[in-house]
C-alpha positions as a Markdown table, in Angstrom:
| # | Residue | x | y | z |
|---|---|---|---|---|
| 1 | Unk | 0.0 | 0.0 | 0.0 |
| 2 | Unk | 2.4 | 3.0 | -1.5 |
| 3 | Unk | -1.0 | 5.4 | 0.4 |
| 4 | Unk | 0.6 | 5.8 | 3.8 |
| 5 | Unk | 3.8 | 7.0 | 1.8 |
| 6 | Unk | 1.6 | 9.2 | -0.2 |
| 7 | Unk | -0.3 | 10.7 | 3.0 |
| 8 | Unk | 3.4 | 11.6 | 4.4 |
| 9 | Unk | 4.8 | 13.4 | 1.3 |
| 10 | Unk | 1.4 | 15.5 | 1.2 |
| 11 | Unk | 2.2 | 15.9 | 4.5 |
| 12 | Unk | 6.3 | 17.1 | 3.7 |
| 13 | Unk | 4.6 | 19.2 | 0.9 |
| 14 | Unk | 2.1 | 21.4 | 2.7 |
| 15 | Unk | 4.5 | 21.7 | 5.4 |
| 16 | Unk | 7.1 | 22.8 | 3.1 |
| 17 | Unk | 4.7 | 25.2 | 1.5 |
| 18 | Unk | 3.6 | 26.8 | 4.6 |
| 19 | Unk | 6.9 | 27.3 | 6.0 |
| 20 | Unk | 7.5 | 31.2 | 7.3 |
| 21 | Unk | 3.7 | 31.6 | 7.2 |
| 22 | Unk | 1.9 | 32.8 | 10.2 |
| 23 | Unk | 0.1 | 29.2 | 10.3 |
| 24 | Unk | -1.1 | 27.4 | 13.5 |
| 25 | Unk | -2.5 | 24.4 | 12.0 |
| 26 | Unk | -4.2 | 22.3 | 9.0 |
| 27 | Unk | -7.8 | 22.8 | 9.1 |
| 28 | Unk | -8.5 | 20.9 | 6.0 |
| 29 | Unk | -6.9 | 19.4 | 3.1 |
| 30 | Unk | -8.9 | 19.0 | -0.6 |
| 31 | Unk | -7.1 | 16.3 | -2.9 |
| 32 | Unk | -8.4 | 16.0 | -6.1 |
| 33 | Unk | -7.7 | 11.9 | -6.7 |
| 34 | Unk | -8.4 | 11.0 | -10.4 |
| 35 | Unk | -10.4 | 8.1 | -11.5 |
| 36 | Unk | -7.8 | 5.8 | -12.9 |
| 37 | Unk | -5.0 | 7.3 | -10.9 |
| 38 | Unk | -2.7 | 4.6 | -9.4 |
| 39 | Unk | -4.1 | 6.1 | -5.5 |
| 40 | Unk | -7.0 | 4.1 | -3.8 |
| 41 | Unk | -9.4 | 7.1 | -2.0 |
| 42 | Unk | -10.5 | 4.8 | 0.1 |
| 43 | Unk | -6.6 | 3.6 | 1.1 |
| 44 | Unk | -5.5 | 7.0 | 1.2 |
| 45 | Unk | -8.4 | 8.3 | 3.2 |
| 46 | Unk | -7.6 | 5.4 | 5.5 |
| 47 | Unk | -3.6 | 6.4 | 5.9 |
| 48 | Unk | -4.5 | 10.1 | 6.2 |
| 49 | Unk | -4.6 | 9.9 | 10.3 |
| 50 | Unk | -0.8 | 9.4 | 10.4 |
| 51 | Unk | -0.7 | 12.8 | 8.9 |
| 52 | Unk | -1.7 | 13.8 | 12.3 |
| 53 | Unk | 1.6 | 12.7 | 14.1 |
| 54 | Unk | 2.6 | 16.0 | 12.8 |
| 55 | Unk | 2.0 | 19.0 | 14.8 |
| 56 | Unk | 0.7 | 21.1 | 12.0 |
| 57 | Unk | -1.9 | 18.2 | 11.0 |
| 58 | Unk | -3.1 | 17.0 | 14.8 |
| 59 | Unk | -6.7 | 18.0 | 13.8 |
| 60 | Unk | -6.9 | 18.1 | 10.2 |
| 61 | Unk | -9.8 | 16.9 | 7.8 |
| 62 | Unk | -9.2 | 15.6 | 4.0 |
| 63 | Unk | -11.8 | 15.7 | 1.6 |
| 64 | Unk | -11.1 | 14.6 | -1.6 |
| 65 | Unk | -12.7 | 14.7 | -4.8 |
| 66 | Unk | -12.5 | 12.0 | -7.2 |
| 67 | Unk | -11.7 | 13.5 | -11.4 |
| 68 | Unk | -14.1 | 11.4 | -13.1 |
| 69 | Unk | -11.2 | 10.0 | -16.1 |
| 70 | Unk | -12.3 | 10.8 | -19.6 |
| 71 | Unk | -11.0 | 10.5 | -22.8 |
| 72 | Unk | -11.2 | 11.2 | -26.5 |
| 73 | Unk | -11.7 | 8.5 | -29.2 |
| 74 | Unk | -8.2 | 8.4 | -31.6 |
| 75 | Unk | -10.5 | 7.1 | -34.6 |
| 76 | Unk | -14.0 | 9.5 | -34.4 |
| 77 | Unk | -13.4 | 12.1 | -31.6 |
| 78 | Unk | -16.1 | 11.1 | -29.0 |
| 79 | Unk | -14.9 | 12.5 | -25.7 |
| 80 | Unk | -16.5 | 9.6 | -22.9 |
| 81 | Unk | -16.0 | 8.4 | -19.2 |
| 82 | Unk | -13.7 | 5.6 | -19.7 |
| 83 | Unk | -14.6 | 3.8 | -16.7 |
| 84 | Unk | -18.5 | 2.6 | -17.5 |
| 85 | Unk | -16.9 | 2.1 | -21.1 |
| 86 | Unk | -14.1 | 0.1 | -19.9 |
| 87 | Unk | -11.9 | 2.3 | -22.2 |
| 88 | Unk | -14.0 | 1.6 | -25.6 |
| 89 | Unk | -15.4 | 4.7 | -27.3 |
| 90 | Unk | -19.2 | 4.0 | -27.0 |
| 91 | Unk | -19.6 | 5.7 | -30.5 |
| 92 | Unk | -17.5 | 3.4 | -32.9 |
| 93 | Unk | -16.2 | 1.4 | -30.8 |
| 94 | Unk | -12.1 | 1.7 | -30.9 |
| 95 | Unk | -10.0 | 1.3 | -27.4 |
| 96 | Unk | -7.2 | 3.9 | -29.3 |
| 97 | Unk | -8.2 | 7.0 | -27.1 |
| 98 | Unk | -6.0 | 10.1 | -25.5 |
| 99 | Unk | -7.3 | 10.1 | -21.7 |
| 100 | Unk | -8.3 | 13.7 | -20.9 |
| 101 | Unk | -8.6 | 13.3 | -17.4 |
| 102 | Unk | -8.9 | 10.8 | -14.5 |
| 103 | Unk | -4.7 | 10.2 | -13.5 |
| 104 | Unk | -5.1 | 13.6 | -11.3 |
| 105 | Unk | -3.2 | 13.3 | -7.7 |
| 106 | Unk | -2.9 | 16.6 | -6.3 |
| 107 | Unk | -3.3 | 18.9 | -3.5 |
| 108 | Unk | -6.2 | 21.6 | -4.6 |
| 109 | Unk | -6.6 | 23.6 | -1.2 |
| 110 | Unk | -5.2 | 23.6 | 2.0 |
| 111 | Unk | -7.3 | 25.2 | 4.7 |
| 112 | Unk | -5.5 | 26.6 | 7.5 |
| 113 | Unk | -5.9 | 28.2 | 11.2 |
């Protein structure tokens, strides 16, 4: 489960970022987690409380919000959700496709006291 190492370098990241700032503590933290990204939401949400063995994280909140992955057909140019699909263009039918979305891992807002 590479989540709990995920959860810590969020962790290294927002710290990083908020060094020098006149910040008390993580209030929240919004990931965006894409559809067919290689990062289990429920795994990640389930590593996220060792973020809190961190001073700056001992009460924070995640929310995340999962990028739906979409993609565009190669051979007709049908953009469709690739997971109900399972990565065929529902139009003509080729699995040749440029994915638009849905491999997202990244930190959107960080909501601080």
């Amino acid at each position: 489960m590479h989540e709990l190492g995920l959860v810590f370098e969020m962790a290294r990241v927002i710290e990083e970022s908020l060094a020098g700032e006149d910040v008390t503590a993580v209030d929240t933290v919004v990931m965006e987690i894409g559809e067919v990204s290689s990062v289990v939401p429920h795994y990640f949400e389930s590593c996220f409380p060792a973020a809190r063995q961190r001073p700056l994280f001992r009460d924070a909140k995640l929310e995340m919000e999962i990028i739906p992955a979409v993609g565009r057909c190669k051979r007709c140019g049908k953009e469709f959700s690739i997971v109900p699909t399972k990565g065929y263009c529902p139009q003509c039918g080729s699995f040749d496709k440029e994915l638009l979305s849905g491999r997202e891992f990244n930190i959107r807002e960080v909501r601080v006291i």
